[in-house]
C-alpha positions as CSV (number, residue, x, y, z in Angstrom):
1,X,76.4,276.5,10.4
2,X,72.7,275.4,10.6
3,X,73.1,273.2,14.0
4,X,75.5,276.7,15.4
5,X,72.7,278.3,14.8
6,X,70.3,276.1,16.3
7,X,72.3,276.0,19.3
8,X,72.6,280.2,19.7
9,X,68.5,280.6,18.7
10,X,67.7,282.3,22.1
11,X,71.1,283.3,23.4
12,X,72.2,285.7,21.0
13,X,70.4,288.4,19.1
14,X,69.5,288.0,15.9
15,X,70.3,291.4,14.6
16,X,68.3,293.6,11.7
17,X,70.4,293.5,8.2
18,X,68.6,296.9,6.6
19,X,69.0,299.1,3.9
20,X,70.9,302.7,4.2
21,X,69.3,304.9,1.9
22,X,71.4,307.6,2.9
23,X,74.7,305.8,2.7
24,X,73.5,304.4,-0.5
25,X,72.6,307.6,-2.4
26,X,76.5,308.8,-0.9
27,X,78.3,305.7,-2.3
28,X,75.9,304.9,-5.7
29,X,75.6,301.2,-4.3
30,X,72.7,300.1,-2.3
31,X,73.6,299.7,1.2
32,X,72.9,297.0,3.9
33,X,73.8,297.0,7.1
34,X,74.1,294.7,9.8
35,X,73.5,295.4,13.2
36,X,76.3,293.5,15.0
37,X,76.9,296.0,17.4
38,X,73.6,295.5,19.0
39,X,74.6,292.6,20.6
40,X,74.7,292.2,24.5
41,X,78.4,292.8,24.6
42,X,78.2,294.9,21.7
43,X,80.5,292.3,19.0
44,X,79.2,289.6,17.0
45,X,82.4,287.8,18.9
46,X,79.8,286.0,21.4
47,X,78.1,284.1,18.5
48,X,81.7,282.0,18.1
49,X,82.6,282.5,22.1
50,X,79.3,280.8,22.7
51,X,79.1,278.4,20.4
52,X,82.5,277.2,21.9
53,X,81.4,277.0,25.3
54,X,77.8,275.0,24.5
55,X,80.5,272.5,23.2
56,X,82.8,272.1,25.7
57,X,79.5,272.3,28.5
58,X,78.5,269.1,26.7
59,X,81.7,267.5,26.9
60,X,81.7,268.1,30.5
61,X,78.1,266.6,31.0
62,X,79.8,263.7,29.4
63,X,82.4,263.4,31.8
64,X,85.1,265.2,30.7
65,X,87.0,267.5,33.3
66,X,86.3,271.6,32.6
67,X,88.1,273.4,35.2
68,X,86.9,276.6,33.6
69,X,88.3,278.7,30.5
70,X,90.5,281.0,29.1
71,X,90.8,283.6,26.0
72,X,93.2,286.2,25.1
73,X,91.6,289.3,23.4
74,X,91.8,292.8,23.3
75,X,88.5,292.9,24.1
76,X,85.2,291.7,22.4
77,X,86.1,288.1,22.2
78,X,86.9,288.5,26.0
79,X,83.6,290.3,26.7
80,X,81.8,287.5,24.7
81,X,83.4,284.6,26.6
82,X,83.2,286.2,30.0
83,X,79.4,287.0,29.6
84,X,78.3,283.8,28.3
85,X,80.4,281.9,30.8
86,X,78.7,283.4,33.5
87,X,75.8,282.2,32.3
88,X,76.5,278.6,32.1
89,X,78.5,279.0,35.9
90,X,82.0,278.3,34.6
91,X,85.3,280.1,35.6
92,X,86.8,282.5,33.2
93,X,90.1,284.0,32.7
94,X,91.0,286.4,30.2
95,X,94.3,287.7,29.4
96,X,93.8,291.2,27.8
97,X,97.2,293.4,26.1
98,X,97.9,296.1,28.3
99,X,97.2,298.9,25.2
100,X,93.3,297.6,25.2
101,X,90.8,300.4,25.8
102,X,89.8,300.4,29.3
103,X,86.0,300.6,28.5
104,X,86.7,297.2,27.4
105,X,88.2,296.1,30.2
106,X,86.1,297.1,32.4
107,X,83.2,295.6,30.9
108,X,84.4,292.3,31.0
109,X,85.3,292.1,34.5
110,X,81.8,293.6,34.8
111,X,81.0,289.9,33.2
112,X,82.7,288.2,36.0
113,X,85.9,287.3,34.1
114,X,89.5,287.6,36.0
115,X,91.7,289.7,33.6
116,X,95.1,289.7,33.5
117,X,96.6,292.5,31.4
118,X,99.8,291.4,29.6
119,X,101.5,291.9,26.8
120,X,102.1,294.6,24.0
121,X,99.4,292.8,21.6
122,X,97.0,289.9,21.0
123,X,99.9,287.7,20.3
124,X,102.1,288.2,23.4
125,X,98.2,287.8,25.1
126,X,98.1,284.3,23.5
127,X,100.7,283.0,24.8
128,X,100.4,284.0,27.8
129,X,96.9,282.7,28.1
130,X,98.0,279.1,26.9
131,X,100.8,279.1,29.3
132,X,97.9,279.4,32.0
133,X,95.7,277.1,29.9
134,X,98.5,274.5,31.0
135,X,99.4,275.2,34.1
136,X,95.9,275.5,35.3
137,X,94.0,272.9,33.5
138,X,91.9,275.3,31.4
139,X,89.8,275.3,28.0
140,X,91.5,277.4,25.6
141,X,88.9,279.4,23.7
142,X,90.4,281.0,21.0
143,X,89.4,284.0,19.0
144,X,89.0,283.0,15.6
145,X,91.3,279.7,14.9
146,X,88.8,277.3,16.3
147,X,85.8,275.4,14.3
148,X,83.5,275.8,16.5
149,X,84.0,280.0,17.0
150,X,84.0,280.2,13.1
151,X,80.6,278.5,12.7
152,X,79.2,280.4,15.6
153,X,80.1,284.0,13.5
154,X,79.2,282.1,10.1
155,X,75.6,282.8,11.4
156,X,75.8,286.2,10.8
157,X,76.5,285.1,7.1
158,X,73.2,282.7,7.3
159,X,71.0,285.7,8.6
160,X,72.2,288.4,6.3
161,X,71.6,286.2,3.2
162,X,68.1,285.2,5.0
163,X,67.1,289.0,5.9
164,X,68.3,289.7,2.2
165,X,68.8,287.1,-0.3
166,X,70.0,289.9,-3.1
167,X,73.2,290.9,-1.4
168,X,75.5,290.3,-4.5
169,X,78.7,291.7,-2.1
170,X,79.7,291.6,1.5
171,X,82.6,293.6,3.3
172,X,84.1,291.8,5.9
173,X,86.7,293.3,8.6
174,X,90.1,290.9,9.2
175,X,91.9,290.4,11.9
176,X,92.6,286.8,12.6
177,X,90.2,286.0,10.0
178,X,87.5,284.0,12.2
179,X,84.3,286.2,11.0
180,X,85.2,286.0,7.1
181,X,85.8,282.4,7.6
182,X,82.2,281.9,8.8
183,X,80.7,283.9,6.8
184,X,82.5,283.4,3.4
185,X,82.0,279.6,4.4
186,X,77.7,280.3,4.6
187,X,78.0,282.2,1.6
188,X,79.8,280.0,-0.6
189,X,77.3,277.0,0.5
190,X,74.1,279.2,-0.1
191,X,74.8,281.9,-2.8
192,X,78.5,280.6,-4.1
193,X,78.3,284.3,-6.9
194,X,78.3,286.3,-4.3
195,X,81.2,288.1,-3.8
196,X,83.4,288.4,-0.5
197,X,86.0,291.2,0.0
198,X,88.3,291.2,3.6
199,X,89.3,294.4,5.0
200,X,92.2,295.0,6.5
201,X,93.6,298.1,8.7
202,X,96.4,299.1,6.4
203,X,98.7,298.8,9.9
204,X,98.0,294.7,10.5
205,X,98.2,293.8,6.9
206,X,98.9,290.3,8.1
207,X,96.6,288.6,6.3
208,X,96.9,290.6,3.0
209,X,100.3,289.9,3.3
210,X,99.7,286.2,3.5
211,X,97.4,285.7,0.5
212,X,98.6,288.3,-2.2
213,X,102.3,287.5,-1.4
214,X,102.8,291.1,-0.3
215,X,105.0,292.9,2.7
216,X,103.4,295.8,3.3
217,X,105.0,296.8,7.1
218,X,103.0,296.0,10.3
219,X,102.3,299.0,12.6
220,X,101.9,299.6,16.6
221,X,98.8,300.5,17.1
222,X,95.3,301.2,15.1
223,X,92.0,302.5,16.4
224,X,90.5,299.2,15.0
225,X,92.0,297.2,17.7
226,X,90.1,294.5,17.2
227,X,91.4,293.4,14.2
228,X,95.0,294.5,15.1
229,X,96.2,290.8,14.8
230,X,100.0,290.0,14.0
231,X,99.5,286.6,13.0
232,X,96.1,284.9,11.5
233,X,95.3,281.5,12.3
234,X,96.2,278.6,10.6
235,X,92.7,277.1,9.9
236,X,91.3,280.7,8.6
237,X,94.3,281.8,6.5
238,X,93.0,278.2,4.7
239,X,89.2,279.0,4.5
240,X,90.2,282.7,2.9
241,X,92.7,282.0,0.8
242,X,90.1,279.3,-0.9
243,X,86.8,281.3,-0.3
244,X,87.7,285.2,-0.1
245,X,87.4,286.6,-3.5
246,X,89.6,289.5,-2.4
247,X,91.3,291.2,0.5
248,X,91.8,295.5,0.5
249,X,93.0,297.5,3.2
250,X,91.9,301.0,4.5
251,X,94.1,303.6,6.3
252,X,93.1,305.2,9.7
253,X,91.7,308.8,7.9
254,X,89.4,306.0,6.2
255,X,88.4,304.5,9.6
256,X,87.3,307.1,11.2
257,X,85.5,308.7,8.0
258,X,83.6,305.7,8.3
259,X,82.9,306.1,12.5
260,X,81.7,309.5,12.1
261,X,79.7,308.6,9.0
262,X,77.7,306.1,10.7
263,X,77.2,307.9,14.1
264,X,75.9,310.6,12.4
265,X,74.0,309.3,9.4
266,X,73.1,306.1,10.8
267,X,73.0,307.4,14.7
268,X,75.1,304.1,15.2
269,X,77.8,303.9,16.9
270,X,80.8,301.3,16.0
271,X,84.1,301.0,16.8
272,X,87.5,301.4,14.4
273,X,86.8,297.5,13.2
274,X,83.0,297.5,13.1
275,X,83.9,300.6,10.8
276,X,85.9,299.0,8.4
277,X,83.7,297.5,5.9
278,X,81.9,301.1,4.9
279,X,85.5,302.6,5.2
280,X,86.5,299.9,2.1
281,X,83.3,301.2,0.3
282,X,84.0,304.9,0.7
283,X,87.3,304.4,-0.1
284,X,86.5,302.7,-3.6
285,X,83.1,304.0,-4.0
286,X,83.7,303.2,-7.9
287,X,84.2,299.3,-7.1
288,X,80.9,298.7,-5.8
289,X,78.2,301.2,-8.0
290,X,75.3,299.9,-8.4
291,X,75.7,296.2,-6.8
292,X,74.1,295.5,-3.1
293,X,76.6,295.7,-0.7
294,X,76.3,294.1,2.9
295,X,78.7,295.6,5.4
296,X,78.8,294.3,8.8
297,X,78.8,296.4,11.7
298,X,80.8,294.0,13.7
299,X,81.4,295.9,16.8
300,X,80.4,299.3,19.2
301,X,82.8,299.0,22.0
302,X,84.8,302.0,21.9
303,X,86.3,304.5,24.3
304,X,84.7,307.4,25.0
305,X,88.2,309.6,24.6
306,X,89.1,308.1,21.2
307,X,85.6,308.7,20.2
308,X,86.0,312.3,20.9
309,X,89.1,312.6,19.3
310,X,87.6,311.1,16.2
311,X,84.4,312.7,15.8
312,X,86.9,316.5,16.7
313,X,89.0,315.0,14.0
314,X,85.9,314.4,11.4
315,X,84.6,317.8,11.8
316,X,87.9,319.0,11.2
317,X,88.2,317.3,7.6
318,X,84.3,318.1,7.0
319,X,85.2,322.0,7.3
320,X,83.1,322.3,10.2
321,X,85.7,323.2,12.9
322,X,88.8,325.1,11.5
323,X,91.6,327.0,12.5
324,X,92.4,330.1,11.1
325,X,95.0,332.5,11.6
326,X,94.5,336.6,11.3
327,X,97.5,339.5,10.9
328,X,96.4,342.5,12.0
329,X,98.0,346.2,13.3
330,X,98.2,345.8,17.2
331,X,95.4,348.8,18.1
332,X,93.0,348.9,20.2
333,X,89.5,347.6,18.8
334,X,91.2,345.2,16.8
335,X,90.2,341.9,18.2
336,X,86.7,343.5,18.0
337,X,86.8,344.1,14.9
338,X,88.2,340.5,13.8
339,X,85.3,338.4,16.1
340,X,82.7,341.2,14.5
341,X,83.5,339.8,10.8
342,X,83.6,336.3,12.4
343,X,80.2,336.8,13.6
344,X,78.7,337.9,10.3
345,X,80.0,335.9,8.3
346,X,78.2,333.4,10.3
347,X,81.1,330.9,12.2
348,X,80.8,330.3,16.1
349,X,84.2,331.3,18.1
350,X,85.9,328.7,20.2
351,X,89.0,329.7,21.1
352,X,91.3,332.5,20.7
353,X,94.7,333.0,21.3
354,X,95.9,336.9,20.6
355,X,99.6,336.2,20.1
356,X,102.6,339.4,20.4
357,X,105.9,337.5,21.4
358,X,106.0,334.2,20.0
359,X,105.6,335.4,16.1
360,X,108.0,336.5,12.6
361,X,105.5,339.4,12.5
362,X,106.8,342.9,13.1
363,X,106.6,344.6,16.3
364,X,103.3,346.8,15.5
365,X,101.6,343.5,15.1
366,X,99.6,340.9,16.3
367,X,99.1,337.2,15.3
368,X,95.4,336.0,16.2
369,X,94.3,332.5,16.2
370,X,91.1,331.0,15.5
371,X,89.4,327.9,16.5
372,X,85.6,328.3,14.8
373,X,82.5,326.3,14.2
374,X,81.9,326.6,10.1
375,X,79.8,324.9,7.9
376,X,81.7,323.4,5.5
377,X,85.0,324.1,3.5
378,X,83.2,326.9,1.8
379,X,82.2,328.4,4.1
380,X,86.1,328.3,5.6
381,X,87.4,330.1,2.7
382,X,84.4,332.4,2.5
383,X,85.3,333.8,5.8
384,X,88.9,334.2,4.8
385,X,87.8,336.1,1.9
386,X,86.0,338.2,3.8
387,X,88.6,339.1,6.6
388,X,91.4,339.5,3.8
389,X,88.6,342.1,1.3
390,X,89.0,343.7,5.4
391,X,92.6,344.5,5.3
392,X,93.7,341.4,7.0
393,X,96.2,338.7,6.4
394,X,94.1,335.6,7.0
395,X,95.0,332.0,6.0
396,X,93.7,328.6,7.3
397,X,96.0,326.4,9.7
């Protein structure tokens, strides 16, 4: 890990590992955070990308043949290799799933990659990409199942335990396995107490599966797609079944918790698998009281839609946008007299739909829905209070 990170001094960033005081006093352990979604392409992924191309630009220099190289990924690893093989002026093909967010497509052909979309996930990616490998006399980088890539992200391990030599517990996303590999690999070497924990999105439970004997079912899709990965490698399921201490998964209510949490709090934003460490913690806040807790931030690329959808969703479960749905006698001044209560009782309007045909209420009635800016859950059933003391039927939907 020490000569990876010799070779990456310069090229990548060395990001900050600091304290949350706020997500600390929330979870009752102390909380440090690092940065990993500051990088250049946003994912700690070009630390191993990198490290794999320095290699194989030596080999070349030696007189080996590099026609150029290829990766599958849904997106970071691609971004990673694409950048940094622009750099050192080699060819680069990446073979992408056709479900990956097309932010993150973009951005690496922005990196001067050729992409070829293919495939319903990273697997079906894979193989395609090694087909090509073949045909076209290409380097393979892989994502995670390579030496090489897993030292490169095992610096991340090296600098957190540097920036803070307490950390007594680090929560580490899954997916193929490549960061935990490098990292539980660092940790075991420098501080072999400390504790490592994998986290996996409850819909690729691959590597759970693997290591605890389980067979918990594998889902279609997961807004961490970069850890949606059917089948670990063969040299990390190795490295975590001898140096992970445990592995948990998290559902996707727990994910985006965790997005909105740090976007808000933090004023950071991640995406589903850079969330996935703090969604562990928040999840099992008892687990961790008290001990110092590293969580890496692993990754920021996400799509500006999902995002949306996610942050609508988290206000949602926060109280702070509701729906609500009022009964009233179909007069005139009624609807006035509904938004009037609304308005004092302090919520913002956003919508309303005044319904008369498509409802079980009787005739002389009217069904009126509310979407509304609250403050909290309180302040939901507050309101409701308020409109039912009012004559009203009111109820939250």
């Amino acid at each position: 890990m020490q000569a990876a990170a010799q070779r990456l001094a310069g090229h990548v960033l060395e990001t900050p590992c600091v304290e949350s005081k706020t997500l600390s006093q929330i979870t009752g352990a102390q909380v440090f955070l690092k940065f990993e979604n500051l990088q250049f392409t946003a994912s700690f992924k070009e630390r191993g990308a990198l490290n794999k191309l320095l290699a194989l630009v030596a080999e070349r220099d030696a007189g080996a043949p590099l026609a150029g190289v290829i990766a599958a990924s849904a997106g970071n690893h691609a971004q990673g290799v694409a950048h940094h093989a622009h750099r050192l002026g080699l060819r680069a093909v990446i073979v992408m799933p056709l479900a990956t967010p097309a932010v993150k497509v973009e951005r690496t052909r922005g990196f001067g990659a050729e992409v070829l979309l293919h495939g319903e996930g990273f697997d079906e990616a894979r193989d395609r990409a090694l087909q090509l490998a073949r045909t076209e006399g290409l380097a393979f980088v892989h994502p995670f199942d390579d030496p090489l890539v897993i030292a490169g992200q095992g610096t991340i391990g090296l600098e957190m335990l540097c920036a803070q030599p307490e950390l007594d517990t680090l929560l580490v996303a899954v997916g193929g396995g490549g960061l935990i590999s490098g990292v539980a690999t660092v940790t075991r070497a420098m501080k072999p107490q400390l504790e490592v924990i994998g986290v996996q999105t409850a819909r690729f439970p691959a590597m759970v599966n693997l290591i605890k004997g389980t067979a918990h079912p594998q889902g279609k899709n997961t807004i961490a797609e970069g850890i949606a990965v059917g089948e670990p490698g063969r040299i990390t399921r190795e490295l975590v079944r001898k140096l992970v201490d445990d592995l948990v998964l998290v559902e996707e209510g727990d994910l985006e918790q965790a997005i909105v949490m740090l976007l808000e709090i933090e004023k950071t934003l991640v995406e589903g698998a850079g969330a996935a460490g703090l969604a562990a913690l928040l999840k099992e806040p008892q687990r961790y009281a008290g001990r110092r807790v590293g969580l890496v931030l692993c990754g920021g690329n996400i799509d500006p839609l999902l995002l949306a959808a996610i942050i609508e969703r988290g206000m949602v479960r926060a109280g702070r946008l509701t729906r609500i749905r009022v009964d009233a006698r179909d007069s005139p001044g009624v609807l006035a007299r509904i938004t009037a209560l609304v308005a004092e009782a302090g919520a913002n309007i956003e919508e309303v739909h005044h319904q008369r045909a498509f409802t079980s209420l009787a005739a002389q009635n009217v069904e009126v829905e509310l979407v509304l800016q609250t403050r909290n859950s309180a302040h939901v059933a507050a309101l409701i209070a308020r409109l039912e003391h009012e004559g009203f039927g009111a109820k939250a939907c």
